[in-house]
N, C-alpha and C positions, 0 to 999 in steps of 0.2 A: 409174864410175857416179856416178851425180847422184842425190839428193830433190829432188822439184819441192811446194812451199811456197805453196799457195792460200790466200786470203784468206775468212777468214767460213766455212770449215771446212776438213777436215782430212782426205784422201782416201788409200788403200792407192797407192802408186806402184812401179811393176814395170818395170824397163827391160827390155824382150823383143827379143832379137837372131833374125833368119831366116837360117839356115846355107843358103849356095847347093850345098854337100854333104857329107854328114853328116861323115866324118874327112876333111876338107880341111886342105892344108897352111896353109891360110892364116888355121887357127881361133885365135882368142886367148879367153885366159883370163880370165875376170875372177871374183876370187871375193866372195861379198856374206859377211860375217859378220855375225850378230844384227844385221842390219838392221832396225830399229823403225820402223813404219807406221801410222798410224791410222786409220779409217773410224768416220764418225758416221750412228748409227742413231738414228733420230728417230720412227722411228712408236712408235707407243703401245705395240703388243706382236705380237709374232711367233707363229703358231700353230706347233705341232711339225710339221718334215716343211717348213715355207715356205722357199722360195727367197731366202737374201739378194744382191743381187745388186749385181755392180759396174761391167759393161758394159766390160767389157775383153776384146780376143781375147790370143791367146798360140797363138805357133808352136813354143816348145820348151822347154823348160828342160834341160839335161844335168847329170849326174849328176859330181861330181870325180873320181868312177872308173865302172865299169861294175858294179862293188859296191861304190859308196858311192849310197847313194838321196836325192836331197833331201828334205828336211822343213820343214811350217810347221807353227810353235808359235801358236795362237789362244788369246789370255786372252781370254774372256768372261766379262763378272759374277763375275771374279772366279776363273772354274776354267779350267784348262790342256787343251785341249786338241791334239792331236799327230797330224800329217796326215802318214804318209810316201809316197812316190812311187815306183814301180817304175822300173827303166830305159826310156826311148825309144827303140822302135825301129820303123822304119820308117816317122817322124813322126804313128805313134799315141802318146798319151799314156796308161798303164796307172795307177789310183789303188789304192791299198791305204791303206782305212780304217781307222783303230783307234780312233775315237772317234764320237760319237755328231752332231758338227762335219763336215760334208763340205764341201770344195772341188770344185766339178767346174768341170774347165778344157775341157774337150773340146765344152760344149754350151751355158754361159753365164756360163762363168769368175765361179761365185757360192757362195756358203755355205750351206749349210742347216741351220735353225736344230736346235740340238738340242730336246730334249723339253719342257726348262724355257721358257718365256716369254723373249723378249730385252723388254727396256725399253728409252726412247730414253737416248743415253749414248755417251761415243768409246768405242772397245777397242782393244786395240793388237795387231796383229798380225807374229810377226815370221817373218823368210824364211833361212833359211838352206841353201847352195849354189853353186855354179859356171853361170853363165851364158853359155852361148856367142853370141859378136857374129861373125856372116859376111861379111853383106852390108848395107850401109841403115842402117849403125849404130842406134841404140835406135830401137826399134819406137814408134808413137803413142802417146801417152798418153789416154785417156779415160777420165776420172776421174766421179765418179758419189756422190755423197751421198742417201739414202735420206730424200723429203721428210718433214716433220710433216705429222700428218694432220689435214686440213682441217676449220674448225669447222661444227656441223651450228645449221641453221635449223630453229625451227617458227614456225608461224602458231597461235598463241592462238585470233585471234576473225577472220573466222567460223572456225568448227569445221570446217565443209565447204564444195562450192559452195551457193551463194545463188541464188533468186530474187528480187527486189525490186521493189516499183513506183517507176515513174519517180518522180524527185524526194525519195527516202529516200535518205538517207545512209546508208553503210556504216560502221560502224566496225571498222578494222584493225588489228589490233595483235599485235607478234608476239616471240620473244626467239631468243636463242644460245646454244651450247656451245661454248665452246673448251676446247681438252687441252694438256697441257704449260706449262710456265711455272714464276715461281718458287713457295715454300710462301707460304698468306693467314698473315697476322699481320708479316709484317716489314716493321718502321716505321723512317723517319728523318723528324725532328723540322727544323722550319728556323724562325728568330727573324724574326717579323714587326713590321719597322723600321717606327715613328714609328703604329703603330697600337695601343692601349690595351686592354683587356680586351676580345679577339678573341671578337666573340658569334656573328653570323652568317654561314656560308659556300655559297657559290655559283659555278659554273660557267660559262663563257661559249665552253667549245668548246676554247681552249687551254692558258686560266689560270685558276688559282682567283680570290676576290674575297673578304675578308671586310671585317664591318663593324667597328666599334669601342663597346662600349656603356658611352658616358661621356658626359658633358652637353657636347657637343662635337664638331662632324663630322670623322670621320675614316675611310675605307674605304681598303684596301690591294689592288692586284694582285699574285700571288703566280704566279710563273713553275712550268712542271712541275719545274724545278732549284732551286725557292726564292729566285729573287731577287724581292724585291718590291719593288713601285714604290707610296709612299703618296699617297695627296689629301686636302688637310688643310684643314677651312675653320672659321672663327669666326663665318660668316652663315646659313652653310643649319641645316637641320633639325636639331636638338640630338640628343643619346641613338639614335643608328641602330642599329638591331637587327637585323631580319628584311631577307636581300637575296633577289633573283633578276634572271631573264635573261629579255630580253626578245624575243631573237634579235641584237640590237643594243647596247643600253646596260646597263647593271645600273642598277636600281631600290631605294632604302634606304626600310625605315619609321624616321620620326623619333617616336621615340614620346613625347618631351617636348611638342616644337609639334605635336601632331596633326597631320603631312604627312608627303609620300611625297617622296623626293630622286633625279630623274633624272640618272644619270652614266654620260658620252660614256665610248669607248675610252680618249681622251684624259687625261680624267678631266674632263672639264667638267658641271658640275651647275647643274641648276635646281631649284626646291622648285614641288611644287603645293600648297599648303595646304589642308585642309578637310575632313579623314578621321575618324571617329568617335575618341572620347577613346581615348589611350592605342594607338597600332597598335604590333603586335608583331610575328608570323608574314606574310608577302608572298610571292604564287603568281602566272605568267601563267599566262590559258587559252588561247591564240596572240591574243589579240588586247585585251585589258584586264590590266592586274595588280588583284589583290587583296588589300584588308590583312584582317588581323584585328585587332581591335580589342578589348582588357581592360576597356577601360571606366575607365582611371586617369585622375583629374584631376591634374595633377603640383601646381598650384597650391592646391588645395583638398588635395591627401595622404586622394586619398578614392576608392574604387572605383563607378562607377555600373554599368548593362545593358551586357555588349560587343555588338559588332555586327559586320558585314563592311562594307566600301567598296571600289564597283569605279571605276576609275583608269583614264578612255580615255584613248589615246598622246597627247590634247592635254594633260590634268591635270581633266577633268570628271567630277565625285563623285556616285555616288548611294551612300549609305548606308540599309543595312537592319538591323532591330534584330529580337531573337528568339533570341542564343542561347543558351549554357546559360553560367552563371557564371563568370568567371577564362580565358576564349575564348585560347587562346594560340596553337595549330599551324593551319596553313593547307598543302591539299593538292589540286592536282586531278586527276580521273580521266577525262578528255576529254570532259568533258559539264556535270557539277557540278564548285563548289568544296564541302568537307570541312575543318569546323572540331574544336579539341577541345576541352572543356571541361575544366581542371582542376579546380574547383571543382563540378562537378555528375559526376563519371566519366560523360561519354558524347560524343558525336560528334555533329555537326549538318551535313544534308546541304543544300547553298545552292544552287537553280537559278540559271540566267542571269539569270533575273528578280528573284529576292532570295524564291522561296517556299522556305520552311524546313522540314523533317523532323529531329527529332532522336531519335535512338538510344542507350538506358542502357546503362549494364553493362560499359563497359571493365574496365581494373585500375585503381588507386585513382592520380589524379592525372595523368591523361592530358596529356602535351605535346606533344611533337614527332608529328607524323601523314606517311606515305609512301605511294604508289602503285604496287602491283606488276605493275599490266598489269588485274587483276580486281580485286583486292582494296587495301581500305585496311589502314595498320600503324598504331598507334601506339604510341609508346615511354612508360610508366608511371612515372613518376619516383617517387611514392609505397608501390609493392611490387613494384620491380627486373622488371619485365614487359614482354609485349609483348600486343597485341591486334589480331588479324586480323578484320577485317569486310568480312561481306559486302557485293555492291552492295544486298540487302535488310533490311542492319543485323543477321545474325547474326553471334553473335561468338563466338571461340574466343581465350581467351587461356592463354597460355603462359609460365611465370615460369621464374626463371634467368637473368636478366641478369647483367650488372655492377652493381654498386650505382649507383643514382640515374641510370635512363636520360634522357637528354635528345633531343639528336637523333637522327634516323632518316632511312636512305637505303636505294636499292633501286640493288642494281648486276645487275638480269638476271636473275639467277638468286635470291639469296638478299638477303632486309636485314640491315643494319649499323646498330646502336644505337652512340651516345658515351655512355660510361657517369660520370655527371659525378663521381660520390661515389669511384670507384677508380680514374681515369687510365687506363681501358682503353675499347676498345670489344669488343662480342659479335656474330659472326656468327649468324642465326637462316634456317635452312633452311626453305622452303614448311611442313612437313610440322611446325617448330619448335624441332630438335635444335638446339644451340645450340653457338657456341665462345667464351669468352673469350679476348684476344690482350690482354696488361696493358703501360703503355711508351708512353702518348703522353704528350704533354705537361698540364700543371698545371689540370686540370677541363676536359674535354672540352666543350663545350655545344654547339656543331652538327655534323652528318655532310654532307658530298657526297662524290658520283661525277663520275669524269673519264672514263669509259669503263674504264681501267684500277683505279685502286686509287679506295681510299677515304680522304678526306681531312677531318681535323675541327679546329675552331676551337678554341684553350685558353685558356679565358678567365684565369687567375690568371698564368701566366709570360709571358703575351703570343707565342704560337708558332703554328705548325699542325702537323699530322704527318699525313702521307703513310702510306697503309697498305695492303702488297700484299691481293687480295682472292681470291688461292688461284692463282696460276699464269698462264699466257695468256687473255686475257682478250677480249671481243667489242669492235671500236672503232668500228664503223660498221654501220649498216643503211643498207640499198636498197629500194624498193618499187620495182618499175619493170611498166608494160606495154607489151607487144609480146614483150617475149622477156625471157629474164635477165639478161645482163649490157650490152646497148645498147638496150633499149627505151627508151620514155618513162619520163624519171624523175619520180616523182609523190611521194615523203617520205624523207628521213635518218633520219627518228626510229624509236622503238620500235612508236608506233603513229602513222594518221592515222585521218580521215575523207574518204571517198569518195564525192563529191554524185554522184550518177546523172539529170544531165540530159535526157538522153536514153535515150531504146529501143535499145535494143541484144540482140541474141539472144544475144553471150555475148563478157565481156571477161575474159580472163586474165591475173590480179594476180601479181606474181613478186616474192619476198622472199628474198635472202638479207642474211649476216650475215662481216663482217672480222674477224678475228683479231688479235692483239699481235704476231704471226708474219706480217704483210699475208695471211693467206690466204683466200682468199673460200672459203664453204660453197658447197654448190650448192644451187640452188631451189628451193623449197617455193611450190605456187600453189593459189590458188584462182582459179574460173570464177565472174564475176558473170553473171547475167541482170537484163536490164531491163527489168520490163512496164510497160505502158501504167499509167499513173494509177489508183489507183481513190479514189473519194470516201470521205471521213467525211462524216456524220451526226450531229448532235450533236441532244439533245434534253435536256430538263430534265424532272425527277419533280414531285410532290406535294411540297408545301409544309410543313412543320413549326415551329414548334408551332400549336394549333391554339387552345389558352385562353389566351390570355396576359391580363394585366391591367392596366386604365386608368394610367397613368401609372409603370409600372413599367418600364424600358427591357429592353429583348430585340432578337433576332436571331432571325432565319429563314435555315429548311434545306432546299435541293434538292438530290436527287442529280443530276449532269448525267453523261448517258452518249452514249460515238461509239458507233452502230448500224450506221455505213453500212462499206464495205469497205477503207477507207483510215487511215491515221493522219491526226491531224492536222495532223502537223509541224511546228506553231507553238503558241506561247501565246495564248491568250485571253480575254476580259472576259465577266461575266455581271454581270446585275442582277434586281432584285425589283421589282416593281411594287405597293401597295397602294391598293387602292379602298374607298369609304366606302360601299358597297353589295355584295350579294349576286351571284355571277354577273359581278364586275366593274363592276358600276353605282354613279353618283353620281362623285364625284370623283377622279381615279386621278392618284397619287402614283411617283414614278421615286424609288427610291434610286442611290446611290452606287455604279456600277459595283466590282466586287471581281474581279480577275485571279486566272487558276486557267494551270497546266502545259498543255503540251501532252498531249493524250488519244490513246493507240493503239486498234487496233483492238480493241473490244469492250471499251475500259476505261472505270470507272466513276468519278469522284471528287465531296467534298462538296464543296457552293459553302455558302458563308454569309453574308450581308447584313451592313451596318452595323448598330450600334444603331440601334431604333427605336423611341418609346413613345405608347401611342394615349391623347390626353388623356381623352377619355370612352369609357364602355362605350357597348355596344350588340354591333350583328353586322354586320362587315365580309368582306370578300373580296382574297385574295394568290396573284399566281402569283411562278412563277425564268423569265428568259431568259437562255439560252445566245448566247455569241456577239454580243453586243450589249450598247450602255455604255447606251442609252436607248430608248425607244420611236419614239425618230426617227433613231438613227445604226442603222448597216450594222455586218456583221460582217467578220473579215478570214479568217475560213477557208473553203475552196470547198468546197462539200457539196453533194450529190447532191440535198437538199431543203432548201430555204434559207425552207421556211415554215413550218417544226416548231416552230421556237428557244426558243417560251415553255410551260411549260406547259398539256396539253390540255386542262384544265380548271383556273376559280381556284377554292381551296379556302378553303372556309366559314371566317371566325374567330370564335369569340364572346368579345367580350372582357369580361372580367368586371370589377364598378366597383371602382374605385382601395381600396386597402386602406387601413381609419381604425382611430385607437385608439378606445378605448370614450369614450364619457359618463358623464358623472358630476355631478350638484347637489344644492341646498339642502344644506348644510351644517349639522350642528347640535350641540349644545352643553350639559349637560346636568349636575345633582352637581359642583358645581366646587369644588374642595377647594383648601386652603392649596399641595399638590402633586400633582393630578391632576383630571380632568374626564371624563365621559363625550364621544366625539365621535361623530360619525355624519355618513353622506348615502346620494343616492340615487342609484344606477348606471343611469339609463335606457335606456342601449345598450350591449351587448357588444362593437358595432365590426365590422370585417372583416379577419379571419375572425370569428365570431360565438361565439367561445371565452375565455374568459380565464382568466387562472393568477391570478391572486391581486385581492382588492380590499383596501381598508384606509382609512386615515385617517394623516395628517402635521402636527408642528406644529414654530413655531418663532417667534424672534423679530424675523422681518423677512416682509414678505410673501412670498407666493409660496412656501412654507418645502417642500425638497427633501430634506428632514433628518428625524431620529424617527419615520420611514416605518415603519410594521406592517402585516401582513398581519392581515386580518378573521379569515378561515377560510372565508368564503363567495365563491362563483365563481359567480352567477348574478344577472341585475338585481332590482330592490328595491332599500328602506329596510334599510340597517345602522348599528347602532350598536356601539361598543366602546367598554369604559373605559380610557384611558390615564393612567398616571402617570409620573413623573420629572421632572415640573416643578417651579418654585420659587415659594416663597408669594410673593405681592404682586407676580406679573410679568404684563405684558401679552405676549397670545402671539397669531399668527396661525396657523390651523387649516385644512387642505382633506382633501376624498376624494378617492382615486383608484384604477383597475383598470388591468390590463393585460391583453397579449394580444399578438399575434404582429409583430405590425404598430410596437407600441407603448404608450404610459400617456397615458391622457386623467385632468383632477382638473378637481374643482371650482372655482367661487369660493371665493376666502378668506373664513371668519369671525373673528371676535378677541373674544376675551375676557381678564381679567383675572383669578387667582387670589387667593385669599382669604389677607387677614394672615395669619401667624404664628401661634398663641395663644403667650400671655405668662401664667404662672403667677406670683401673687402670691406676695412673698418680703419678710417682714420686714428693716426697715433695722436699723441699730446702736440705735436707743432700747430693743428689742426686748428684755427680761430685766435693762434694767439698775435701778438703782436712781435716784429723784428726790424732791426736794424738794416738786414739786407736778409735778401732770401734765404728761409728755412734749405735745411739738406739734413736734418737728422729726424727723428722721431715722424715722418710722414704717415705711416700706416704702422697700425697693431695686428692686423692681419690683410691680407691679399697684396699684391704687387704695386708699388709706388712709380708710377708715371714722372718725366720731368715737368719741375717747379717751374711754372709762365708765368709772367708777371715782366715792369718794370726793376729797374734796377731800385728803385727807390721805394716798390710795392706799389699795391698789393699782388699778392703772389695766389696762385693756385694749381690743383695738381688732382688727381684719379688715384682709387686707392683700389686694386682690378681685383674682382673675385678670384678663386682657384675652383680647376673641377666643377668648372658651372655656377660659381657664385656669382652675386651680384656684385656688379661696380659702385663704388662711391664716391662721389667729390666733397675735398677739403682745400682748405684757404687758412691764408695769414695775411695782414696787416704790416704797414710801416711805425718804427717805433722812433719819433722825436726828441732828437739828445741834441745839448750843447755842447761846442765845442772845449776841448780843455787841455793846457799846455802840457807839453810835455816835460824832460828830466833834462832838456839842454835848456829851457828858462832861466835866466840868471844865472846858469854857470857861466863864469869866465871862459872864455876862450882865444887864443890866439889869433882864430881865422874863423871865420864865416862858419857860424852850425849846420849842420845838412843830417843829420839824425838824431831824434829821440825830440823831435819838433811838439810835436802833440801827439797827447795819450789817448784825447779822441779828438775827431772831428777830420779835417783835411786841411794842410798847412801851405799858407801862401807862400808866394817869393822872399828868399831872407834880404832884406835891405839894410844900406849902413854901410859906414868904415867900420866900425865899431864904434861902440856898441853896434848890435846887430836886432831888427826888429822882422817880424812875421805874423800872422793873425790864424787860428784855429776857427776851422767853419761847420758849425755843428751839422748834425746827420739830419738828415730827413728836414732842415727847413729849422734846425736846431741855432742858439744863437751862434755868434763870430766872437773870440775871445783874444785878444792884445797878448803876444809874448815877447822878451827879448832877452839879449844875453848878451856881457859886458867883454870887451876885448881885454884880453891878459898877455904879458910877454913870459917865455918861455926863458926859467933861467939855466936850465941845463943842472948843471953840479955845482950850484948857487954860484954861476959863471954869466955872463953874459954874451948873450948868442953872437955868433961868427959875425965881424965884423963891427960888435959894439964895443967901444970903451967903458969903463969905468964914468965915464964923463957921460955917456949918451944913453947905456940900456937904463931898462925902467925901473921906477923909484924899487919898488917892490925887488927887484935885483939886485939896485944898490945894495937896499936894506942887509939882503942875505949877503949880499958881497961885502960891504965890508966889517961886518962879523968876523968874519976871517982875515 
């Protein structure tokens, strides 16, 4: 006897011999002992009582004796079960069961499960017994493995069959189940060579893609086995972040040089340049990529508004600004793009066109954003969360992540957050039950799906990690019509869009879903109808506001609403018209076309005009037209009545005149002190509005003075006056009125005046109490005006020492000072004749008496004493001669003397 050894599973093998008669001499023996078998069961689970089945006939087995009975021992899950056999006779086969495990060979040679549930799994079955071979040696083999069971399809959207009018899109979109496979959460890590802090990653159908976020281009391909192949460049777009797929190339933002870097399979790259500051997050919506844009100036180290910019497959940019602060994740939902706002928690919804909706209330620091077929996700890096939104911006969020979610993926069924702060990622179910799986590589920052697992960029070790996402898993969608599996094929993807060009009474859409097990589900359809067209209607409301005011700028509001039975299908332009008359008369003016969304059936949205400001009052007239850029262009939507588009009637404005501060004159002036003055003027207008909060008066010392501003107390026109002080003596100041009011401050003309000196109070100098000889006349006063000194000649003396400028007066005095007399420099000099000067140095000198000698007395001051002087007669000897008419014999001794010397 032989085991026969199949490849790719492992099937029960039974070599079955046909006796040509039952004890024929010509039977050989063969005995099998604990022969080990295997058979793999792969459905999901066996109901009690179900037929396992292995498709094998069987003409005999004999017994080693006619009381010995074969037996098979069946391990299932683990318990023993024990099958023995009766004897064969008359090539019936008799079973006698003793377990709850049956074999029956007589009807489908299959197992029947016992009570318990089977799960898919080998078991080993073993045979023990004598085999008789007669004729034909071993009987056929057909061998039989128990398939998995096939994954199931639904269809999301539509929910059921459709009607539609001709020329609406359908959108389609649908998911999978698959069963079996390995457990979600098991990772292996693979090093991604020559690429630097792994930020972005993406998919292209076979390989990953990440980018490299360093001042420096660098993107990697990454094989489903990890080998990757880098592209390294020192010219294209610096710092690439955010990648995707475009069906063909992968697409980088370079967020240093504001562009976007297109790269072939190859790896060949161009740069488009010209994307709003700073792109990060990059989405297709099958036919444009989109960045999103933070708003960073890398040069300036400075944040401005972020924006979106859409990217046709040439490189041509239009960028739209409007969204909420720190704009980082980019996501789309087959219609719009979906940005997130870290800086504001909320999400901004971007039409084709760049009009904007944005929605509050995420978790705190919204990043990474995902599309799950209905709804958007974003991952919360702020409080470890998730936020599910609706397509009409409600939100449900759900915390319990990993620490620090960054990116977010949708693999079908559930999203997968990278958790940056703990090296894991979390599973989060529709519903939002969560699982952490911790083990990837060194800061996770972005998630993709490859159909099978989940795969995230690590930025700090430079890796990726691969990460199962719960067992077999969906690898393929089909949309196809005609039939299921060879009709026309019309998407691979999750969802499309179905143009309905034509009437059709009814076309049937067929979706199924592939397995990690190649096994196709069976098809889930829906029935389109196609009716005939039906028109939109568009019309525009009544105008708002109704007062606005001369030269104040504003904006005007219509409601425009589709009436007629059709969507519109398209986007469209409206404008306003204003006229310098009533009823649309006098002058009429076109604004600025303003684009609005397409409009469905019976829906309503607001239009609003540019600024607009009417230089003068009076009363004018405003309608809105729909569908129209001016009063002479066409519109591009087909409607049922193409003469509606402007307002049915223009609504009345009355614009009120331009709003002024108040008036304000004559200034005046009044009590002007050393430090303060009365001021005053006259408010003759209140201005417009005809209210004012405060009047007053201002001074200062330069014109115009904006400074020492008060409030009056009074709020109505008139003459006011107020006293002000905190001035300084002797300054010149310039003074105005002025009021206020809503509008503004109206002032007066400047007045100017000058404050008045100082006063200076008179204050005796040092003469002031001393004592003198004769009356003081220096040092009288140290400040104020010295009056003349009264007094005796002999003292005491006194005098006024007179304020300045209103100062006070003061009186000061001096005393008489008591001196001796004392001689003067003709005492004791010789002289010829009578002294008459140099008498006394001090005092007052009497009459000189004498022939000579000569005497006189010094009479002290003030009551001082009387002091004795005199001075000796001397003869003059000329030129040692003696004087005219003396001899030798008569002039004096002293002359002799000299005389005759000679």
């Amino acid at each position: 006897m032989t085991k026969l050894i199949r490849a790719n599973f492992v099937v029960i093998v039974l070599v079955l011999l046909v006796p040509s008669t039952l004890f024929a001499s010509s039977i050989s023996w063969t005995e099998i002992n604990e022969a080990n078998y295997s058979v793999s069961i792969n459905k999901d689970t066996y109901a009690p009582g179900e037929n396992i089945y292995f498709n094998r006939s069987i003409t005999a087995i004999y017994p080693v004796s006619l009381y010995d009975f074969p037996s098979i021992n069946a391990i299932v899950e683990g318990k023993l079960f024990n099958i023995a056999m009766a004897g064969l006779w008359g090539g019936q086969i008799v079973t006698t069961v003793y377990s709850d495990l049956v074999w029956d060979f007589t009807t489908c040679f299959c197992l029947t499960s016992p009570t318990a549930p089977l799960t898919p799994g080998s078991y080993n079955i073993t045979l023990k017994g004598i085999v008789e071979s007669i004729t034909g040696g071993p009987g056929v083999l057909l061998p039989y493995t128990v398939a998995a069971p096939a994954p199931t399809a639904s269809i999301i959207t539509p929910t059921n069959n459709v009607s539609v009018a001709q020329g609406t899109a359908v959108v389609f979109s649908g998911t999978g189940v698959a069963s079996g496979g390995i457990p979600a959460g098991v990772m292996t890590t693979y090093n991604v060579g020559g690429v630097i802090y792994p930020s972005g990653i993406a998919f292209d159908g076979t390989n990953m893609w990440v980018s490299s976020n360093i001042n420096a281009f660098r993107v990697a391909k990454i094989s489903p086995t990890g080998a990757t192949t880098p592209y390294l460049s020192t010219t294209n777009g610096a710092l690439p972040v955010g990648i995707a797929f475009d069906g063909t190339n992968m697409w980088v933002a370079g967020y240093v040089n504001d562009n976007v870097t297109k790269v072939s399979p190859s790896g060949v790259m161009t740069d488009y340049p010209g994307t709003g500051a700073g792109p990060w997050g990059i989405a297709f919506d099958g036919a444009n990529m989109w960045t999103v844009n933070d708003g960073y100036d890398y040069w300036l180290n400075d944040y401005g508004p972020s924006s979106v910019t859409k990217i046709s497959p040439t490189g041509v940019m239009t960028t739209y600004y409007g969204l909420g602060f720190l704009s980082e994740g980019i996501a789309f939902d087959g219609t719009n793009m979906w940005t997130t706002s870290w800086g504001g928690n909320s999400v901004t919804k971007v039409s084709p066109t760049g009009v904007m909706t944005t929605y509050p209330g995420t978790g705190a620091g919204p990043y990474g954003i995902a599309f799950d077929g209905t709804n958007m996700w974003t991952a919360n890096y702020n409080n470890n969360s998730v936020t599910k939104i609706s397509p009409a911006g409600v939100m449900t969020t759900y915390l319990g992540t990993g620490s620090k979610p960054t990116g977010i993926a949708f693999d079908g069924t559930n999203m997968w957050t990278a958790n940056w702060g703990n090296n894991s990622v979390t599973r989060i179910s529709p519903a939002g039950v969560m699982t952490t799986y911790p083990g990837t590589g060194a800061n996770p920052n972005h998630i993709a799906f490859d159909g099978t697992n989940m795969w995230t960029a690590n930025a700090s070790d430079n890796t990726t990690t691969k990460v199962s996402t719960g067992g077999n898993s969906i690898t393929a969608y089909e949309w196809r019509e005609g039939n299921c599996s060879t009709g026309t094929l019309l998407s691979t993807a999750s969802f499309f869009n179905l143009a309905t060009p034509s009437v059709s009474a009814g076309r049937t859409i067929y979706f199924r879903v592939k397995d990690s097990n190649n096994a196709w589900s069976t098809c889930e359809s829906r029935v389109i109808t196609v009716t005939p067209p039906s028109d939109s209607d568009l019309i525009a409301g009544a105008v708002t506001p109704v007062t606005p005011t001369a030269g104040t700028p504003g904006t005007f509001s219509a409601t425009i609403s589709n009436t007629g039975t059709g969507s519109t299908g398209a986007d469209f332009s409206n404008f306003f018209q204003v006229a310098t008359a009533i009823n649309g008369g006098g002058t009429i003016t076109d604004l600025a076309p303003v684009g609005m969304a397409a409009l469905g059936i019976s829906a309503s949205l607001p239009a609003s005009s540019p600024l607009y400001t009417f230089t003068t009052s009076g009363t004018y007239s405003v309608r809105a037209c729909t569908d129209k850029t001016s009063s002479a262009g066409g519109g591009v939507i087909a409607e049922s009545d193409e003469n509606n588009n402007c307002s049915a009637s223009w609504t009345t404005v009355a614009v009120s005149p331009a709003n002024t501060a108040p008036t304000i004159s004559t200034p005046t002036i009044s009590s002007i002190t050393a430090t303060g003055a009365t001021l005053g003027a006259n408010v003759t207008s209140l201005g417009i509005p005809a209210s004012i909060s405060a009047r007053g008066t201002c001074f200062g010392t330069t014109p115009a003075p904006t400074t020492n501003c008060v409030a009056q107390g009074g709020v109505t026109t008139g003459i006011f006056t107020q006293a002000r002080t905190g001035m300084i003596a002797g300054t010149t100041y310039y003074y105005r009125g002025y009021a206020t009011n809503t509008t503004g401050t109206g002032y007066s003309a400047d007045g100017m005046f000058t404050t008045s000196a100082a006063a200076i109070n008179g204050t005796c100098g040092s003469s002031n109490l001393n004592t003198f000889s004769t009356a003081p006349t220096t040092n009288l006063c140290s400040a104020g005006t010295a009056t003349a000194v009264l007094g005796a000649a002999t003292g005491p003396w006194s005098w006024s020492c007179n304020g300045v400028n209103g100062g006070t007066n003061t009186t000061c005095s001096a005393f008489t000072n008591v001196i001796s007399g004392s001689c003067g420099t003709a005492n004791g000099t010789p002289t010829p004749t009578k002294p008459t000067t140099n008498l006394c140095s001090i005092g007052t000198a009497s009459s000189v008496t004498g022939p000579g000698p000569w005497n006189w007395d010094c009479t002290g001051l003030n009551g001082g004493a009387i002091v004795s002087c005199n001075a000796p007669k001397s003869t003059s000897c000329g030129n040692n001669t003696c004087d005219t008419g003396e001899t030798i014999l008569t002039c004096p001794k002293d002359c002799k003397a000299k005389y005759q010397q000679f």
